[in-house]
C-alpha positions in Angstrom: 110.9 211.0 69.3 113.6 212.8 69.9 113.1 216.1 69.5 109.8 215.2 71.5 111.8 214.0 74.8 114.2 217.5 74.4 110.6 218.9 74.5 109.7 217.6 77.8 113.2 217.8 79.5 113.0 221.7 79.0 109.6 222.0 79.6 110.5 220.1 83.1 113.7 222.2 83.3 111.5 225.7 82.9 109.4 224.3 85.4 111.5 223.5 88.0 113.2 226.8 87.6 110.0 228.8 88.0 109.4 226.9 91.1 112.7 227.5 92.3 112.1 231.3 91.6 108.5 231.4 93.4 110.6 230.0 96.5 112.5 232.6 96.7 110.0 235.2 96.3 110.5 235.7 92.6 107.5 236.5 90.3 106.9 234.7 87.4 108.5 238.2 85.7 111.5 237.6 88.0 111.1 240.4 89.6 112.1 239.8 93.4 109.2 240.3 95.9 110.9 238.9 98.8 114.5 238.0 100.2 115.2 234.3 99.9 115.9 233.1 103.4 119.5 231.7 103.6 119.6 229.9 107.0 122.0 231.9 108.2 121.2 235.1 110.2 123.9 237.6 108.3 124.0 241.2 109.9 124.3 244.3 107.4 128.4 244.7 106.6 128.8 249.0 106.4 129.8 249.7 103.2 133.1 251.3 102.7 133.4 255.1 103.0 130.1 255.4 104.9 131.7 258.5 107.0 132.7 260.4 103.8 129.6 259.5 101.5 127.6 260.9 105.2 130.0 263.7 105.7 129.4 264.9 101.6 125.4 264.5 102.1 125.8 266.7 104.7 127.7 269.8 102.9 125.1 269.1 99.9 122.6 269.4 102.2 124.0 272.4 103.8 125.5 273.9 99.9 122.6 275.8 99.5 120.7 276.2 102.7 121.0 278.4 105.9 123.7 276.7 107.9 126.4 277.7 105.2 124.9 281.0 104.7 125.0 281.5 108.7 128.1 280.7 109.2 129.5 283.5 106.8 126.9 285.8 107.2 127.3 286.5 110.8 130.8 286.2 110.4 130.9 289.6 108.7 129.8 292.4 110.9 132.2 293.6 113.3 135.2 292.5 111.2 133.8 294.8 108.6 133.3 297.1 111.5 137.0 296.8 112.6 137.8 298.0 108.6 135.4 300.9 108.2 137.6 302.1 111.2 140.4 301.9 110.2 139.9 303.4 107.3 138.2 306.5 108.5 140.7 306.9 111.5 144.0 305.1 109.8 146.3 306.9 112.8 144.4 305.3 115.2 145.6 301.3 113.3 143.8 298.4 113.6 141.9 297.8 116.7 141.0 294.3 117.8 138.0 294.8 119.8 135.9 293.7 117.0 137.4 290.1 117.1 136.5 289.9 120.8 132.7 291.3 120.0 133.0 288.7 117.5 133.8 285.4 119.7 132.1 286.9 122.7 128.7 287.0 121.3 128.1 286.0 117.5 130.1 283.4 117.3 128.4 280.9 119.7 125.2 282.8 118.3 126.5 281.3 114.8 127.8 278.2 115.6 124.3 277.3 117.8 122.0 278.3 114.9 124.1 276.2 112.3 124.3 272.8 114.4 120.6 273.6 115.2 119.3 273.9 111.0 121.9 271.1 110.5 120.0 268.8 113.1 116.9 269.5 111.4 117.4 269.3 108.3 116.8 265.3 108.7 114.4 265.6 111.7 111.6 267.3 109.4 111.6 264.4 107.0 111.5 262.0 110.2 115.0 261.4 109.6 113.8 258.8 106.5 116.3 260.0 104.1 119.3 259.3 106.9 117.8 255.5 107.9 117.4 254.9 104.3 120.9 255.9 103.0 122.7 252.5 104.5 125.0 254.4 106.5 125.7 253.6 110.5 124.4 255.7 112.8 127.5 256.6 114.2 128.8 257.5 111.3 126.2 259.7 110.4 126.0 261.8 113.8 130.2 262.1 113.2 129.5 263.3 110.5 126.8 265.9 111.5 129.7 266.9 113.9 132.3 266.8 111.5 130.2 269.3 109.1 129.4 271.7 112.0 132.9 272.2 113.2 134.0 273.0 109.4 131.5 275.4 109.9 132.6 277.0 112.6 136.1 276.7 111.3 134.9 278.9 108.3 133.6 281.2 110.0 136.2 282.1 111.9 138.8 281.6 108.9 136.2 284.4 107.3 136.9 286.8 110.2 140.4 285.7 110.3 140.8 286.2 105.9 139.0 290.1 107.0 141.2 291.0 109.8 144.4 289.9 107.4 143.4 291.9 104.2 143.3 294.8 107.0 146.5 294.4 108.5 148.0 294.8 104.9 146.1 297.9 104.1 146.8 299.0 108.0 149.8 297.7 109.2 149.9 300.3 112.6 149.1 298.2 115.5 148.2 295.1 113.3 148.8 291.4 115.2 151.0 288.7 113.0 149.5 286.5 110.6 150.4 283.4 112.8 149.3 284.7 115.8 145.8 285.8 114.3 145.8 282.4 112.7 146.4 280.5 115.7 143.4 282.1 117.4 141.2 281.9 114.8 141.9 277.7 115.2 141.9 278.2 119.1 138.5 279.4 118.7 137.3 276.1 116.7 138.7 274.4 119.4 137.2 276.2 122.6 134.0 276.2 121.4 133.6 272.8 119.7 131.6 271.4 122.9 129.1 273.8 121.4 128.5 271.8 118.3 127.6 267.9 119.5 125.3 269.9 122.4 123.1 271.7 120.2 122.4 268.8 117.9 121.5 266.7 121.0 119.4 269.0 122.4 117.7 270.4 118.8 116.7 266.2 117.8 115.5 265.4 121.4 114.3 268.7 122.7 113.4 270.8 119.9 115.1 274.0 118.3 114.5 276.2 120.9 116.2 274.3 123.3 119.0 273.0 121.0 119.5 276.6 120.3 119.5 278.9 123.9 120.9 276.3 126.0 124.1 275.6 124.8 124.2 279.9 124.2 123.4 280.7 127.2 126.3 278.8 128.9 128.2 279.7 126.8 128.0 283.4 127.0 127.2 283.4 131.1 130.7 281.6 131.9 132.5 283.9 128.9 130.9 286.8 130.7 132.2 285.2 134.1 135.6 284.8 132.8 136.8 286.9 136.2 135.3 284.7 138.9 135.5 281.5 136.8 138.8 279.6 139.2 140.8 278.5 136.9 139.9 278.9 133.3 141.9 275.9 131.3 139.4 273.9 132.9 136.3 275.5 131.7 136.1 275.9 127.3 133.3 278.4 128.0 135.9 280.7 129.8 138.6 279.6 127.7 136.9 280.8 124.6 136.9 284.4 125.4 140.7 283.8 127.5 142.6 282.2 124.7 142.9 285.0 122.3 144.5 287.2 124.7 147.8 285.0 123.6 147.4 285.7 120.4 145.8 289.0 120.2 146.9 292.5 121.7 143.0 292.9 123.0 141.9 291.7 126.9 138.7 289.3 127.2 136.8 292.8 127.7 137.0 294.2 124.9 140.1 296.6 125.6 142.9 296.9 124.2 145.9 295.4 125.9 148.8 297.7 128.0 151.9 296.9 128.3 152.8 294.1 131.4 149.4 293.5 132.2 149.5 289.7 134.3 146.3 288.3 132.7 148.4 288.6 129.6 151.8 286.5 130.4 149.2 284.6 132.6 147.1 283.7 129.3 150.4 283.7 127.3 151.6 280.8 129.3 152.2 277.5 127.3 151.0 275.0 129.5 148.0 277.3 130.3 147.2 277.3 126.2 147.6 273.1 126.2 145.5 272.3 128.9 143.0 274.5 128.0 142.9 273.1 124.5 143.2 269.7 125.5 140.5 269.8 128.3 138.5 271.3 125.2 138.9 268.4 123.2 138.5 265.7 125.5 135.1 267.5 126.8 133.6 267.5 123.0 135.2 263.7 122.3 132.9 263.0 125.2 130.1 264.4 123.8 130.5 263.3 120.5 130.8 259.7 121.6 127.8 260.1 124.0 125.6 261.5 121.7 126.6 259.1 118.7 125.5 256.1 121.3 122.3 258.0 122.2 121.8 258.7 118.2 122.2 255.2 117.2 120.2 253.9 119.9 117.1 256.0 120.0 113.9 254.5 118.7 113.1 257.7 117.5 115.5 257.1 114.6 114.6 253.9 113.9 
């Protein structure tokens, strides 16, 4: 009798638990088909380290792909070009017109096609690997940022590295390593406004757009660096200004004499601030009004 009521009570007991299971979606293999509905309304909690885990999705992304192999590539050329002569010509020193070649037209040429094949490297899945990862949306366009300035920071570090291996070998006429240092980070900073444009124009407009808009700006008001007013207030202008302060080369190309004013006009300190700090400011506005558009498009949901 006993062992008949046990029976019962755990045929009862397996019962009710396999009714309590199909209630909350389980199968009868307990394998959940849907969520069991709390009562409550409970809204996703980001997990912790959401930037980083985005940010390290992004370099694997990028590890093997074009936007790391741009951004050294096209680095390259005209320092290499800067060494082959002063090699053959080693009275003549180091010449610096290479560097401004260099920020004056590959560099936003680099930085554009990078933050473009970063931006659609998601879009041509339909951006179902980024929705499905958990992270915020935020997070992941600060992150798509984040990559493309250390992108641009490398590529400048890589003409910086070339120019400072030359200097050694050629000393005669050769620029500090602080100062060349400082204007391969000025650079980064100029140009930054580059980076959150293109991928706001590549996802909504396409990669033509997201690539010739932001470079043809950018180039038209470096090119316009004479007429441009006053050029701390313009990062386009400032990119090709800046490394006048650091380097013995004008924004043309030439080499710079001795008390030229657009040099200890450049020099200033204050002029160097503002211009870095109106950089800034304009790509923190970016950044932030792209991030809202990102996370609010329907196209990414």
């Amino acid at each position: 009798m006993k062992e008949t009521k046990r029976a019962a009570e755990a045929t009862a007991m397996s019962g009710a638990q396999h009714a309590a299971a199909l209630s909350c979606g389980m199968t009868p293999r307990h394998e959940p088909a849907m969520p069991c509905a709390t009562g409550t309304d409970e809204k996703p909690v980001p997990m912790r380290g959401s930037f980083v885990r985005a940010l390290r999705a992004e370099a694997l992304k990028s590890k093997h792909a074009a936007p790391l192999r741009l951004a050294i590539v096209l680095a390259l050329p005209f320092p290499l070009l800067a060494v082959l002569g002063a090699l053959l010509a080693p009275q003549a020193g180091l010449t610096y017109a290479p560097w401004n070649y260099w920020y004056a037209l590959l560099m936003p040429v680099a930085i554009t096609l990078a933050a473009a094949s970063v931006a659609r490297a998601d879009a041509r899945l339909g951006n179902r690997a980024l929705l499905s990862s958990g992270v915020p949306l935020r997070q992941a366009w600060g992150a798509k940022v984040v990559w493309c300035l250390i992108l641009s920071a490398l590529s400048n570090l890589v003409v910086f590295a070339v120019y400072a291996a030359a200097s050694i070998a050629a000393p005669q006429g050769a620029a500090s390593m602080p100062a060349m240092l400082a204007a391969a980070l000025a650079l980064v900073v100029a140009s930054s406004w580059m980076v959150p444009t293109t991928l706001f124009l590549t996802m909504r407009a396409g990669m033509l757009a997201g690539v010739f808009v932001p470079l043809a700006v950018q180039i038209a008001l470096a090119f316009s660096w004479s007429v441009v007013p006053f050029w701390p207030a313009c990062p386009p202008s400032a990119t090709i200004m800046l490394p006048t302060a650091f380097l013995p080369v004008l924004p043309s190309g030439e080499p710079v004499g001795v008390g030229m004013d657009i040099v200890e006009t450049v020099s200033q300190g204050d002029a160097i601030a503002l211009a870095l700090g109106i950089a800034c400011a304009l790509t923190a506005v970016l950044v932030v009004a792209g991030a809202s558009w990102f996370e609010k498009s329907e196209e990414r949901r």
